[in-house]
Structure formats: C-alpha cells, structure tokens
VOBA-1610 file (N, C-alpha, C; in pm, whole numbers, padded with zeros to 5 digits, always signed):
BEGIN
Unk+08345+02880+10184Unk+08445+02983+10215Unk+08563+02919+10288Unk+08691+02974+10255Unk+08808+02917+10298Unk+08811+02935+10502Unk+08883+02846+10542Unk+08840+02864+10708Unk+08977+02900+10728Unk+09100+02896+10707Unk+09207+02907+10771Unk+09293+03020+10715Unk+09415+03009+10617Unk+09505+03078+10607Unk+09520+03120+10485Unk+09547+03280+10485Unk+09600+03269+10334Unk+09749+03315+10329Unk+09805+03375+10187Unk+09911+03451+10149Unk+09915+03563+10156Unk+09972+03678+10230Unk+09976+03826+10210Unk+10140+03859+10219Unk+10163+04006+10191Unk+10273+04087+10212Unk+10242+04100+10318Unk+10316+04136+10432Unk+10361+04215+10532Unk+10477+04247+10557Unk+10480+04393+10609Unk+10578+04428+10650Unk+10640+04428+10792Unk+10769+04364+10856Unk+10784+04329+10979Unk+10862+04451+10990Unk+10939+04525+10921Unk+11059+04642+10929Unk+10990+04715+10825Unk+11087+04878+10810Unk+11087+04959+10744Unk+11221+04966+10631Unk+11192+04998+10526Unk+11341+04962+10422Unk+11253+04992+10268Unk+11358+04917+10209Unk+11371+04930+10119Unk+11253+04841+10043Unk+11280+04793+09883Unk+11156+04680+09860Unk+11190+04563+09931Unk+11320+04532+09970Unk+11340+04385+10020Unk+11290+04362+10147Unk+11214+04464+10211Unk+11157+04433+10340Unk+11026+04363+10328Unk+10940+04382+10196Unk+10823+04322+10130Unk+10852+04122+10164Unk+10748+04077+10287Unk+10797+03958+10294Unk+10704+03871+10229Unk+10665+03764+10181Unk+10558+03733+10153Unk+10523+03615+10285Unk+10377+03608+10368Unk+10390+03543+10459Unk+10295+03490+10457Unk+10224+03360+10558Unk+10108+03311+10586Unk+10066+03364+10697Unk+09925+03396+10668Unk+09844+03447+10830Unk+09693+03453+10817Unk+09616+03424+10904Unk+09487+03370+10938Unk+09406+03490+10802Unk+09320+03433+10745Unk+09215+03512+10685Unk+09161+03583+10768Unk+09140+03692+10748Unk+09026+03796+10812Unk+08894+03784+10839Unk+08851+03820+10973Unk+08691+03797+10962Unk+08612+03894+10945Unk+08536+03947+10862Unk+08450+04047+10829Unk+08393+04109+10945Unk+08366+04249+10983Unk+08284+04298+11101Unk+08130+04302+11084Unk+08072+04339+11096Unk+07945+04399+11056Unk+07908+04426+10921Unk+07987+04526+10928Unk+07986+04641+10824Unk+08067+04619+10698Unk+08128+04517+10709Unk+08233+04467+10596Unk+08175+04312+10547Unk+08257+04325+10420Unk+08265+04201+10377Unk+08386+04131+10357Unk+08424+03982+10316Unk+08542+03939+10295Unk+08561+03901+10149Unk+08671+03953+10095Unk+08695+04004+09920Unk+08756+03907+09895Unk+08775+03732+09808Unk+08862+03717+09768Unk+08915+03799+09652Unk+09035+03870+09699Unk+09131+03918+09576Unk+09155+03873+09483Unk+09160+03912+09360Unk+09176+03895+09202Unk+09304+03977+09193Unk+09326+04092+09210Unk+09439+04152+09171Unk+09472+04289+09262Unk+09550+04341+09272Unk+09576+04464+09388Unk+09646+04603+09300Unk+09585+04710+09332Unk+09665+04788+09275Unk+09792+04867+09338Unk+09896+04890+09332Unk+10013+04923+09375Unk+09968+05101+09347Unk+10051+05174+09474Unk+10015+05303+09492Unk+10104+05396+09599Unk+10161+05519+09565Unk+10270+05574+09583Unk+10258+05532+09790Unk+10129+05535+09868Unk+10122+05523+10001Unk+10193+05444+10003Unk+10204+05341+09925Unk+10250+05163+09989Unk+10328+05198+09994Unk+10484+05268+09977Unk+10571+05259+09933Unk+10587+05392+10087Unk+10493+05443+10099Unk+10526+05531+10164Unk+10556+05471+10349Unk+10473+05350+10341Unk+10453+05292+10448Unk+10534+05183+10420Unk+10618+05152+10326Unk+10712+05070+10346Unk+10838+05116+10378Unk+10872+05284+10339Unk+10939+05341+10421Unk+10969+05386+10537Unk+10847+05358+10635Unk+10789+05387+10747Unk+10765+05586+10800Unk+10665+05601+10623Unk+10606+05727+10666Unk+10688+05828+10661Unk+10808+05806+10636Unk+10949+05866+10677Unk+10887+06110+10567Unk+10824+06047+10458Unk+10840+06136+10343Unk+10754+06214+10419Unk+10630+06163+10493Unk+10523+06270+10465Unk+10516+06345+10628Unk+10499+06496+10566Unk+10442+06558+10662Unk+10408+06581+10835Unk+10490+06609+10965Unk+10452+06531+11082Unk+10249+06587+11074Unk+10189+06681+10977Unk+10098+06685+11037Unk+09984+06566+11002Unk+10031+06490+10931Unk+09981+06390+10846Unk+09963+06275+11019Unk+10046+06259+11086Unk+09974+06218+11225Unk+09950+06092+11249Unk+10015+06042+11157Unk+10015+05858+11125Unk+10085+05783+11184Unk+10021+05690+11268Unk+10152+05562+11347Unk+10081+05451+11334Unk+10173+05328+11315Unk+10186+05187+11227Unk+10236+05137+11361Unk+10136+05035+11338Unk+10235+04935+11444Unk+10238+04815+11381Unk+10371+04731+11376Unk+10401+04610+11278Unk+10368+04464+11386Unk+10345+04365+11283Unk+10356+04344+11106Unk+10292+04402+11058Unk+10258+04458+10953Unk+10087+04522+10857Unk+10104+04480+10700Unk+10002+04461+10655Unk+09979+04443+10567Unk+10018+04555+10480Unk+10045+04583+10364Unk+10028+04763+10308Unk+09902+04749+10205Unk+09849+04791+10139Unk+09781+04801+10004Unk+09646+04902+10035Unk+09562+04949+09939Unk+09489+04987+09958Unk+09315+04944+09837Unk+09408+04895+09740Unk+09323+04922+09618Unk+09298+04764+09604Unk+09163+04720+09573Unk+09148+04537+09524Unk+09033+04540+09433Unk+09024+04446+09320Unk+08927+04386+09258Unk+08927+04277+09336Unk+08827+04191+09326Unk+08787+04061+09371Unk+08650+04011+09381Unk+08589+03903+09427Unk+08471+03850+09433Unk+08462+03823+09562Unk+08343+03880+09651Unk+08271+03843+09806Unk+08267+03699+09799Unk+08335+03653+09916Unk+08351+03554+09998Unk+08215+03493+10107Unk+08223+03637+10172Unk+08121+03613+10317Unk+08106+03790+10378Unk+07993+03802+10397Unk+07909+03903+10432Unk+07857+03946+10560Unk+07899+04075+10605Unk+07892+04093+10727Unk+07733+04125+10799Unk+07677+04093+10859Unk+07537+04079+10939Unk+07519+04230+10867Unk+07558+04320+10884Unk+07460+04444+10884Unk+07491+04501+10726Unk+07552+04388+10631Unk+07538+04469+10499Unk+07463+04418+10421Unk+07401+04494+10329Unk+07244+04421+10275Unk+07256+04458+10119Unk+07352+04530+10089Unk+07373+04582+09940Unk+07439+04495+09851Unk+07553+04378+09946Unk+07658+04311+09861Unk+07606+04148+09900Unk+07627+04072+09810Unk+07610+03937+09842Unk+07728+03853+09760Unk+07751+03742+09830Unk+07827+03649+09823Unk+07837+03614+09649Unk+07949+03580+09575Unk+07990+03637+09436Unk+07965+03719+09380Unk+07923+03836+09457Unk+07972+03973+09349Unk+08072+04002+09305Unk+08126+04075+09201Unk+08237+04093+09208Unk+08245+04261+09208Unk+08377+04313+09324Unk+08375+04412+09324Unk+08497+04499+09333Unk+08514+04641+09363Unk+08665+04678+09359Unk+08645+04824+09414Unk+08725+04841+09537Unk+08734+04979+09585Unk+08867+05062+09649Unk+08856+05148+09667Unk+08956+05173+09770Unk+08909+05168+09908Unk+09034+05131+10009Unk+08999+05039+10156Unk+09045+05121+10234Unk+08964+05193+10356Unk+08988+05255+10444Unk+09134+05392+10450Unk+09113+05440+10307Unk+09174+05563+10279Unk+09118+05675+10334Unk+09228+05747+10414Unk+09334+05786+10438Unk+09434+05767+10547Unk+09345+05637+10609Unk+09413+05533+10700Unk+09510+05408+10601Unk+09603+05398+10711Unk+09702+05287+10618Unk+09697+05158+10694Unk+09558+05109+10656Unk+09477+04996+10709Unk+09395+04932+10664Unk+09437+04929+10497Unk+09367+04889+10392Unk+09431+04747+10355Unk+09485+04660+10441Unk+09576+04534+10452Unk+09513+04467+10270Unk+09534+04518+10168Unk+09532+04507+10052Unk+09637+04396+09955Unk+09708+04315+10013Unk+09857+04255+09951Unk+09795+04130+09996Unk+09695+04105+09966Unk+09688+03946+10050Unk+09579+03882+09963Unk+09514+03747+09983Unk+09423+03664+09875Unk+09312+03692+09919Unk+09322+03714+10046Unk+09146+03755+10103Unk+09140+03914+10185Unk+09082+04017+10191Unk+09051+04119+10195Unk+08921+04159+10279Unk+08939+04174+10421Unk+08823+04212+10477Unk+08800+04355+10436Unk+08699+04429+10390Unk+08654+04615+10320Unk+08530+04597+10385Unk+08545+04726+10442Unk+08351+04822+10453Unk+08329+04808+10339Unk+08227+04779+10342Unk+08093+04742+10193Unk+08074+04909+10154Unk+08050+05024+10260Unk+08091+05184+10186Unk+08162+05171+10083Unk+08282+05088+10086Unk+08447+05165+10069Unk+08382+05084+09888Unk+08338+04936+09888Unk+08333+04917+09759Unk+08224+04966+09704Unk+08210+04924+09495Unk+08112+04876+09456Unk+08134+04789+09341Unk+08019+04723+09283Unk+08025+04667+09189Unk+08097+04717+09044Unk+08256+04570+09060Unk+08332+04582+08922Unk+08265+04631+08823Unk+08307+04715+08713Unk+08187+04706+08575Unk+08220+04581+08496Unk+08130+04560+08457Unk+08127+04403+08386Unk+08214+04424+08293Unk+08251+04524+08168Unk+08356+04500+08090Unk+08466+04497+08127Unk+08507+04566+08243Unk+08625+04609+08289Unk+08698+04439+08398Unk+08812+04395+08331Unk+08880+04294+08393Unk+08941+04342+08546Unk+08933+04238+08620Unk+08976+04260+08767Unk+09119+04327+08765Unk+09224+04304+08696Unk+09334+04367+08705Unk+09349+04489+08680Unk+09261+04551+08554Unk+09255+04668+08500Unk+09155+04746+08594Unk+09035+04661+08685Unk+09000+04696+08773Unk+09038+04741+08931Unk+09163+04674+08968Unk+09237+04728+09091Unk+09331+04881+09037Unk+09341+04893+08926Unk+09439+04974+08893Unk+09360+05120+08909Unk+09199+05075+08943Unk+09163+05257+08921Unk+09147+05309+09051Unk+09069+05203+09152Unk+09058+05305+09263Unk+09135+05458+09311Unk+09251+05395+09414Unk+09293+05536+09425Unk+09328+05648+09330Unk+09401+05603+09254Unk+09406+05699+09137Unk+09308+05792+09064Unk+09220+05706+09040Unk+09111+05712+09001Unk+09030+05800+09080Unk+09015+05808+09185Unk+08906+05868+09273Unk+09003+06000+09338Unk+09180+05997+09319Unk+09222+06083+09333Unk+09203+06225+09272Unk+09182+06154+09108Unk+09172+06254+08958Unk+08992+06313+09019Unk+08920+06206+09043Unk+08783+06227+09050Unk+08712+06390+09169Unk+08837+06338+09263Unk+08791+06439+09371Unk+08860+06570+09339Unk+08955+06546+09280Unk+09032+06701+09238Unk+08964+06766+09166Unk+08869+06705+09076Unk+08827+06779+08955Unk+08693+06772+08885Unk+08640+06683+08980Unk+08453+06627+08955Unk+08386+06702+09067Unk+08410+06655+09158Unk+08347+06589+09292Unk+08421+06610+09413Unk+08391+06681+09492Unk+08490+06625+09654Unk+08401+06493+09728Unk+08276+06554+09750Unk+08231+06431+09826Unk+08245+06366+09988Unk+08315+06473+10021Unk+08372+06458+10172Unk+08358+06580+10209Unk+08317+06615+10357Unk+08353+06698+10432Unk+08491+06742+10512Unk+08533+06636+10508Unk+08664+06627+10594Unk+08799+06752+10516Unk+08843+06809+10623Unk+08942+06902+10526Unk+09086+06781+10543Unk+09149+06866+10439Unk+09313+06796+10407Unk+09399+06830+10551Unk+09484+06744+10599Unk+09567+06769+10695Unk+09708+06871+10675Unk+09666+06947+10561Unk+09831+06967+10465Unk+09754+07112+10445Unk+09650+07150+10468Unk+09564+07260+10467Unk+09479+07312+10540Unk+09496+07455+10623Unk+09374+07490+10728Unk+09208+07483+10670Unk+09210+07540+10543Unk+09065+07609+10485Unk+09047+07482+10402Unk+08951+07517+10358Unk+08834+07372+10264Unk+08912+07414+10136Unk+08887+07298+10119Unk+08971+07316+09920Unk+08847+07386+09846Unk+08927+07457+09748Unk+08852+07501+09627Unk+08877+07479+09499Unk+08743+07379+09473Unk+08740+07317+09377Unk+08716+07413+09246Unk+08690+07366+09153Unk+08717+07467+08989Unk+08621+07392+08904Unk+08557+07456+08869Unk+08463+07371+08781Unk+08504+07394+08611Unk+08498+07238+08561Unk+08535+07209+08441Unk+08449+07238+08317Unk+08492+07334+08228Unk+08364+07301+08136Unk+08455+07338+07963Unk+08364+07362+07865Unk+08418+07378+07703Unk+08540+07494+07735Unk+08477+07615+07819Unk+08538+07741+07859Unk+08708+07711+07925Unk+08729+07596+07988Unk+08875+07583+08106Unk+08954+07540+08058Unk+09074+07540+08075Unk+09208+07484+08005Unk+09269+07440+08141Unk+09317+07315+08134Unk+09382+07254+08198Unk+09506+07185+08196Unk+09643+07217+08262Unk+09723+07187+08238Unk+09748+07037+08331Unk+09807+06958+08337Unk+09821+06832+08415Unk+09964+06741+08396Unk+10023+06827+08518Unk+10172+06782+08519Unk+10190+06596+08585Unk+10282+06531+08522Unk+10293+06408+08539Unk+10201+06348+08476Unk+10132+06381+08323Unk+10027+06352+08304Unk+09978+06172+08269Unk+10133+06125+08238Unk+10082+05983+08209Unk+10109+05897+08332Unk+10112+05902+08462Unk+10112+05873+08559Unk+09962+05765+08602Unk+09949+05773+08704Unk+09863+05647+08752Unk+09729+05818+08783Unk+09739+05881+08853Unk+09680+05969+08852Unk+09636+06091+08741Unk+09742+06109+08724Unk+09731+06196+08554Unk+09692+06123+08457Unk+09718+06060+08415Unk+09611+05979+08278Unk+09476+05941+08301Unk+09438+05933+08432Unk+09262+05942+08466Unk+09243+06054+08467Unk+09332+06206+08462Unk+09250+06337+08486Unk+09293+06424+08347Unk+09312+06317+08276Unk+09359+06367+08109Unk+09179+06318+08110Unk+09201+06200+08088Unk+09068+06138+08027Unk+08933+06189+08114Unk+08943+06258+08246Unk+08821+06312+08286Unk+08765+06445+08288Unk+08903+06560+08278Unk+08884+06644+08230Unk+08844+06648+08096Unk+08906+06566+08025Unk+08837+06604+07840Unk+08698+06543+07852Unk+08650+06468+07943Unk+08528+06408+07942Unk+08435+06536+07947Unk+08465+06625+08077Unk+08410+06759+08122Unk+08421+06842+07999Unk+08495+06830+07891Unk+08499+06889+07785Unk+08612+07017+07796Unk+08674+06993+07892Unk+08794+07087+07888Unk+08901+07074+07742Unk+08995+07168+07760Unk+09097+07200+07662Unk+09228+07136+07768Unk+09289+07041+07769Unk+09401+06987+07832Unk+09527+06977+07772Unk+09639+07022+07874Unk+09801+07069+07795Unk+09853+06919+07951Unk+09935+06861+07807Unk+09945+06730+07916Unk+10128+06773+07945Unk+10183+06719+08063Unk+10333+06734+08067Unk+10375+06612+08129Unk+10486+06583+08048Unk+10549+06438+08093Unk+10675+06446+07979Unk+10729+06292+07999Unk+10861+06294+07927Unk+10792+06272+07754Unk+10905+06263+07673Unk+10869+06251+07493Unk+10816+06109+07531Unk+10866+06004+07571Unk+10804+05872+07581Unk+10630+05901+07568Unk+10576+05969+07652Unk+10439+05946+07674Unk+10373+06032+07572Unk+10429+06078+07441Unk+10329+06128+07396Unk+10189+06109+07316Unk+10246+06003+07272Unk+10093+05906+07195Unk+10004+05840+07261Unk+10058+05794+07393Unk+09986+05766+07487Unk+09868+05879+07525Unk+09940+06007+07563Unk+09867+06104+07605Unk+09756+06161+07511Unk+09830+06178+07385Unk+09745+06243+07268Unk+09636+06137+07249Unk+09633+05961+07259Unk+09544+05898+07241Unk+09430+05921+07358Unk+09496+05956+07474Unk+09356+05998+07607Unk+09304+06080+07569Unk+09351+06198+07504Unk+09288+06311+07443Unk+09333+06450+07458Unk+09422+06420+07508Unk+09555+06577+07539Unk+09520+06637+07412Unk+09558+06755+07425Unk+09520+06899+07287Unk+09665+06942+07272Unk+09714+06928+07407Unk+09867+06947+07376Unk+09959+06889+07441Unk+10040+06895+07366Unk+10177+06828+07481Unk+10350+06892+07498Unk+10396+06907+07597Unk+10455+06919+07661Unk+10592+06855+07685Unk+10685+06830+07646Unk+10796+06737+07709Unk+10869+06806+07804Unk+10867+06791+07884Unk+10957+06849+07995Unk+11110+06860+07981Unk+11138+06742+07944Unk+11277+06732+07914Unk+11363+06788+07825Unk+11229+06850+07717Unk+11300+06967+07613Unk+11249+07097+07666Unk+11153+07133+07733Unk+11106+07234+07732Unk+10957+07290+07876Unk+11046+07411+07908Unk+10972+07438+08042Unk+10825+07507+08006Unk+10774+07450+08098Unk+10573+07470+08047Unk+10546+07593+08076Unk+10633+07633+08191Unk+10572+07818+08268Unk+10654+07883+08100Unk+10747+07829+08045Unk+10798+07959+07922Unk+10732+07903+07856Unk+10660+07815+07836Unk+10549+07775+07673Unk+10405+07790+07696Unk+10349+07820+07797Unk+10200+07820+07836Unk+10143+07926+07951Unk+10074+07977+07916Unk+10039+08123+08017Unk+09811+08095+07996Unk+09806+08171+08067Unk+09644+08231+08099Unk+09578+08040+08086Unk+09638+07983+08195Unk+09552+07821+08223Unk+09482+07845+08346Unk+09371+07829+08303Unk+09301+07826+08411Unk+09300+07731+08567Unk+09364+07598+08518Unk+09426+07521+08640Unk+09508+07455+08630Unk+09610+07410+08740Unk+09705+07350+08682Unk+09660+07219+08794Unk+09686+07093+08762Unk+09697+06978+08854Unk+09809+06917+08806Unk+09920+06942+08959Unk+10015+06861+08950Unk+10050+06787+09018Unk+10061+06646+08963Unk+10058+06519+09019Unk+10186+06455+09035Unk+10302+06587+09004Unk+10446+06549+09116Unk+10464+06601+09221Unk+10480+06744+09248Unk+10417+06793+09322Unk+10630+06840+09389Unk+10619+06879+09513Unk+10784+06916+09519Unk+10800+07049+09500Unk+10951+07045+09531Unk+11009+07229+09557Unk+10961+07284+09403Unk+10955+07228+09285Unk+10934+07263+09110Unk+10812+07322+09145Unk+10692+07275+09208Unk+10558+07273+09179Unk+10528+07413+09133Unk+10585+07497+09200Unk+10578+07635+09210Unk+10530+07747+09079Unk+10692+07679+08985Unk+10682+07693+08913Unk+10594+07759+08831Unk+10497+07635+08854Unk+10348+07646+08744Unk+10267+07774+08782Unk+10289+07805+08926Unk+10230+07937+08938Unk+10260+08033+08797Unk+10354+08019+08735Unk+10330+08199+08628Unk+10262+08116+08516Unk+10224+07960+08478Unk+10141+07934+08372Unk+09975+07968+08389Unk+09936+08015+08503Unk+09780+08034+08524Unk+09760+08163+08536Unk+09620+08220+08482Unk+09560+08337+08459Unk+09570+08419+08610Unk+09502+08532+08590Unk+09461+08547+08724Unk+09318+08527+08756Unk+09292+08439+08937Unk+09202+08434+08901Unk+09200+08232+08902Unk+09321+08160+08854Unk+09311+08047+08815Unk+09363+08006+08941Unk+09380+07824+08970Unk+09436+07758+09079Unk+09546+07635+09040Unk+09614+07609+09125Unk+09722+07575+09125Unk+09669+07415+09214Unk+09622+07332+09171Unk+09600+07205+09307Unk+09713+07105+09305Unk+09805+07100+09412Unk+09947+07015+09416Unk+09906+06817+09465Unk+09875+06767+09393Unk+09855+06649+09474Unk+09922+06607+09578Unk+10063+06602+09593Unk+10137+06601+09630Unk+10204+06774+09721Unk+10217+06738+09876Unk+10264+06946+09897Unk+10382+06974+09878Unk+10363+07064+09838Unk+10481+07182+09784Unk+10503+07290+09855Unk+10587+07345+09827Unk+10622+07501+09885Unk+10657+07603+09845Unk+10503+07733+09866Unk+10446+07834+09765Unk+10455+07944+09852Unk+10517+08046+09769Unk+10526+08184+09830Unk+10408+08266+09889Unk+10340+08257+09954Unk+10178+08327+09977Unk+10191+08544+09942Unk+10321+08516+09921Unk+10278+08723+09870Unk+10343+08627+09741Unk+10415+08576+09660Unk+10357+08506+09531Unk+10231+08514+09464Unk+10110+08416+09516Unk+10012+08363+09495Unk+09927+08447+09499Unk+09964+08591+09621Unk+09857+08682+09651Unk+09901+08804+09536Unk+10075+08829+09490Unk+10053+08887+09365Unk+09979+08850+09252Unk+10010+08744+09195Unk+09960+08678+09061Unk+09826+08618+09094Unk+09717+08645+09204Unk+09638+08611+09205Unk+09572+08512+09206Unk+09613+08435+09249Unk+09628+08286+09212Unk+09576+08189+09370Unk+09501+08064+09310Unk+09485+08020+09447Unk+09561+07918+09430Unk+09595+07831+09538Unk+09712+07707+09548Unk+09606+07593+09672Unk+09562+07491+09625Unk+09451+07421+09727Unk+09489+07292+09704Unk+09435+07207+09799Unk+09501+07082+09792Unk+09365+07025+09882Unk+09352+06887+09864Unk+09235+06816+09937Unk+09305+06662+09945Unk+09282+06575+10017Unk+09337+06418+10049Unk+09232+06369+09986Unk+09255+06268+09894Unk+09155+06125+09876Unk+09134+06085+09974Unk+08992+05974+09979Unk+08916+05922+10063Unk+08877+05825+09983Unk+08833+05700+10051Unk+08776+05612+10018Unk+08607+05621+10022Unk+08563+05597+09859Unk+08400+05594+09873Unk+08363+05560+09748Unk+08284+05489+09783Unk+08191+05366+09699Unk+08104+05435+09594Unk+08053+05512+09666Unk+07937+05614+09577Unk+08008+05656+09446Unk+08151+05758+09468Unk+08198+05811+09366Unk+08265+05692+09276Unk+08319+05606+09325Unk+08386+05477+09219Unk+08258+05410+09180Unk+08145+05433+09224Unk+08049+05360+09139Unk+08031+05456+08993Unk+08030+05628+09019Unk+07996+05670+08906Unk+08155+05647+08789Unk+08301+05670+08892Unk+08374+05615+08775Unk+08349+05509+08699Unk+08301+05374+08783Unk+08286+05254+08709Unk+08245+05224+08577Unk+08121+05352+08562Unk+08060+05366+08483Unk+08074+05410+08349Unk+08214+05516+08404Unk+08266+05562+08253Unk+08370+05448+08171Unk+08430+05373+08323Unk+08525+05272+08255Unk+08437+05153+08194Unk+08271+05137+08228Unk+08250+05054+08177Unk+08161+05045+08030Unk+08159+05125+07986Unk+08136+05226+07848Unk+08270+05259+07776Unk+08420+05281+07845Unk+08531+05297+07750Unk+08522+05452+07761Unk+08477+05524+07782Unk+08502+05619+07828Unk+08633+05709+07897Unk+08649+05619+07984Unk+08775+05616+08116Unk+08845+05516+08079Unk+08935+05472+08072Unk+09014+05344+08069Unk+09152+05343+08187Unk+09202+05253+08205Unk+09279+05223+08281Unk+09385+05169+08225Unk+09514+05224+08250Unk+09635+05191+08136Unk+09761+05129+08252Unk+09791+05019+08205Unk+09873+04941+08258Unk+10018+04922+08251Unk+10066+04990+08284Unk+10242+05002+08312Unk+10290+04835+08296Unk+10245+04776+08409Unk+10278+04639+08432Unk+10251+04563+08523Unk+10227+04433+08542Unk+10191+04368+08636Unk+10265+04246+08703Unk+10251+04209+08809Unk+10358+04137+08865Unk+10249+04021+08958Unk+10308+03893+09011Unk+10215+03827+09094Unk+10239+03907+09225Unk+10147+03822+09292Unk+10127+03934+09455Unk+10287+03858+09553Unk+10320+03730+09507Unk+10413+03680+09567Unk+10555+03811+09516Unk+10566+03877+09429Unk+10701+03957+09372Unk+10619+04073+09411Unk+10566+04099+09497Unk+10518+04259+09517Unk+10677+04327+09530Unk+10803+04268+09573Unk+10905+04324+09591Unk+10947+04409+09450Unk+10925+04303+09300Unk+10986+04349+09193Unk+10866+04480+09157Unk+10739+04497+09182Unk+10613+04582+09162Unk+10714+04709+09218Unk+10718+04678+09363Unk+10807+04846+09409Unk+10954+04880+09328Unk+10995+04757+09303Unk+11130+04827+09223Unk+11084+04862+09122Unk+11019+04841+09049Unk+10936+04911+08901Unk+10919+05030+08927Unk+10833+04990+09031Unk+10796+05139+09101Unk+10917+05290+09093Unk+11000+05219+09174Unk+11114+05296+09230Unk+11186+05394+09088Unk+11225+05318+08963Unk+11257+05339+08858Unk+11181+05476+08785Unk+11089+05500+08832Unk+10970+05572+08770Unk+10927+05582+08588Unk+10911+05690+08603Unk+10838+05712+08446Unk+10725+05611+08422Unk+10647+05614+08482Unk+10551+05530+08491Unk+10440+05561+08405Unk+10398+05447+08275Unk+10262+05505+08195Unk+10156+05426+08258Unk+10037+05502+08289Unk+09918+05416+08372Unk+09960+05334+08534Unk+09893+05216+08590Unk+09945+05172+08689Unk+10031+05034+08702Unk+10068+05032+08822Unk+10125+04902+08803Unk+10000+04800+08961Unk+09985+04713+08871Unk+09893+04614+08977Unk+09950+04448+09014Unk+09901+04413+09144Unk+09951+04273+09145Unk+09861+04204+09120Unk+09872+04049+09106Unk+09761+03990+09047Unk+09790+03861+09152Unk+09667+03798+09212Unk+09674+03697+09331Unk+09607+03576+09264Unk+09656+03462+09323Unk+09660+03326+09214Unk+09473+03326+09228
//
C-alpha cells in the first residue's frame, strides 16, 4: 500500500469551475469502520457543483457548513487498498463502488485514494466496468429510493412529514421529467423494471435513447407541454425540479403524487384541490440498496449511460460539461 501522497481536487475558494485545483496531499488513513479505496474512476454529481459554489443554491434549512480546503465528490469505483480493524466484510483487492457519506459533503471523492465506511460500499458487479461503475451510485440510489425502497428513517430537511412513497406495479403510469438525465434514465429503466407504463420528458435529442430504456412514450418539451398532452398519471418524478415543477400538478389523477427531486414551490389549497400529494425524501448513502442495484446492472437489466468522461486531473472541463447541460446518462472522472 502506497505510504505518502496522492492527487486530488480541492477546493481552496468558492467560484466557478476554475476554482477546481488539482493538488497533492497525504493519503487518507482508514478509521475503524472504513476502508481505503484506490480510485478507478469518480462519478460527477449536481452536489459537487453545489459545493463548488459554496452551497450558495440550496435551502438555509439544508444546514450545511464547509470548512476549506475539501475535497468535493461523492461517488467512486475502485479496489481496497487497506482495511479498517473493525471491518470484516471487505478485504484487500476487492473491488468496489458506493456512495460516500451522503448527505454530508464529506465524501472527499476527486482524489486516487478514498477513505469510505465499508456501510456506504459494496461489491462492483463483475460485468459492470469501474467507470460505468462510479456513474451509478448517487443517481442510482437517488431513482432507487424514490421509487423502490426508502430504506432510511431519517426524514428530508426540505419536508416536516415522512415521504410517501407509491408503489410501482403493471397498474401505474409514470411520468419522469428530465428523463435522460443522470437520475432519470435509472428511473426510466427501474420503473419499467417494476413493470410500470412510463411517459419520458426531455429534449427531441433524447429520444432513442429513452425509447431504447424502455419509455412507452415520449415527450419533447421543446415542442410540447406534458400537463396539455397527458392527464390521470399516477406519479410524476421530476428530476428538474424549480418554479415549472408545479406544473405537472394538473398531469396526475386524483389521488396520484407529485415527488420533486429537486424543491419547488406548490400551492397547498392547489394540491389539496386536485388532490394530489407533493413529497420529497433526500438520498443517503447505503450499501445494502446499491448492492441490490448492482445486481440489476450486473445482468443488463439497469445500465448506466455515459454522457462523457474526463481524467480526474480536468475535473474543471467535467463541470463545464456539466454547466452546458442536456445531459444523456452521467458524466464520470477516471484516475490514472
């Protein structure tokens, strides 16, 4: 195992992508409860960006303070290094991939070596490549908890009451705004898994993309508004989320829910006319549930679709990609 230094991002300021520095600083030492990851590849994810702004977008109830330099990232494939005394599940060359101490922004993810709670991972699936493997966590477990699984007790900071979840079956129609996104194209492909009826929305670019995940219908936004083309949906998940979100309230039945990944702002004698619920829950980091995704990605089931990839040294050009949007699948870095 390496004894000294590696390569990471950190951030010393708040800005733009050019604040992304690339620097040298001591490898991490595993606690207990963790192990040390050499990184294979990192997945890039709307937080980073959020914490490279310094938090500026979200919420004061969200309750978050950074103190610099920090690392940003959250998401890694890679292979165990060295193993912390009290973990007994992971051993030295596994290879594995999770999300890291989500919904804390302390997942120091941008770097060659990666100290993670052994919780937070599990074992890569063997078909699935490390790059295509950093690209699912958060996303991935975002789509998973909205619409499988919560898996947590913890409520959302963006909501007093417990989310209410909707169960998927032949019977539900699901609409899924931003659908070829890093989040929406895992909840195209997991809702149709559940055997739902899915109405995908995004620009004309993404439509073969979408129709190949398994969309039933599609949507272009740019020609045409979904609340005047689609009525009695039983849920809508929208994964832009913003003053629009609203909107989607007159596309659902009564009776149906509205889950904003992203918060929005909803009329409550709205929601309480049209009957409608509007719920929202935060991702979390957990091993358990990315072990059962693993499983679909490692069967082909689930797949993971790749926008583009960049080395971990240009994480700067990853956020300007970023920044540009219209994003199909994710964008990941890849570490030498």
């Amino acid at each position: 195992m390496p004894t000294h230094t590696m390569r990471a991002i950190r951030l010393h300021e708040h800005g733009g992508p050019e604040v992304l520095r690339y620097d040298e600083v001591p490898i991490p030492e595993p606690k207990p409860d963790e192990v040390l990851v050499r990184a294979h590849a990192i997945g890039v994810n709307p937080p980073d960006w959020y914490l490279r702004d310094g938090l500026i977008d979200l919420p004061p109830e969200a309750e978050l303070k950074i103190s610099l330099p920090v690392i940003p990232g959250t998401d890694v494939s890679g292979a165990v290094e060295a193993v912390g005394a009290d973990v007994d599940d992971l051993s030295i060359g596994d290879e594995v991939f999770g999300l890291l101490r989500f919904p804390s922004f302390n997942g120091s993810a941008y770097a060659e070596y990666v100290a993670a709670r052994a919780s937070d991972l599990t074992r890569k699936p063997a078909n699935v490549d490390h790059v295509h493997a950093a690209g699912a966590p958060m996303a991935g477990l975002t789509a998973w908890q909205y619409l499988i699984e919560l898996g947590h007790d913890h409520p959302s900071p963006f909501q007093a009451e417990r989310h209410h979840p909707v169960s998927l079956d032949a019977g539900t129609t699901v609409l899924i705004n931003g659908a070829a996104g890093g989040v929406g194209h895992f909840a195209v492909q997991l809702a149709k898994w559940r055997g739902a009826r899915v109405i995908a929305v995004a620009s004309g670019a993404h439509e073969s993309f979408l129709r190949e995940l398994g969309a039933d219908q599609f949507i272009d936004y740019t020609k045409s508004r979904p609340e005047e083309l689609v009525h009695d949906v039983d849920l809508v998940l929208d994964t832009v989320g913003g003053r629009e979100s609203s909107r989607f309230l007159r596309t659902l039945k009564r009776g149906g829910a509205l889950f904003p990944v992203f918060p929005g702002v909803y009329d409550p004698e709205e929601t309480a006319k049209l009957d409608v619920t509007v719920s929202i829950t935060q991702v979390r980091s957990n091993g358990a549930q990315l072990a059962e995704l693993g499983r679909l990605l490692d069967t082909g089931t689930v797949r993971v679709a790749l926008d583009s990839t960049f080395p971990l040294a240009e994480a700067r050009a990853a956020h300007e990609r970023a920044a540009r949007g219209h994003i199909q699948g994710k964008i990941v870095l890849t570490a030498a």
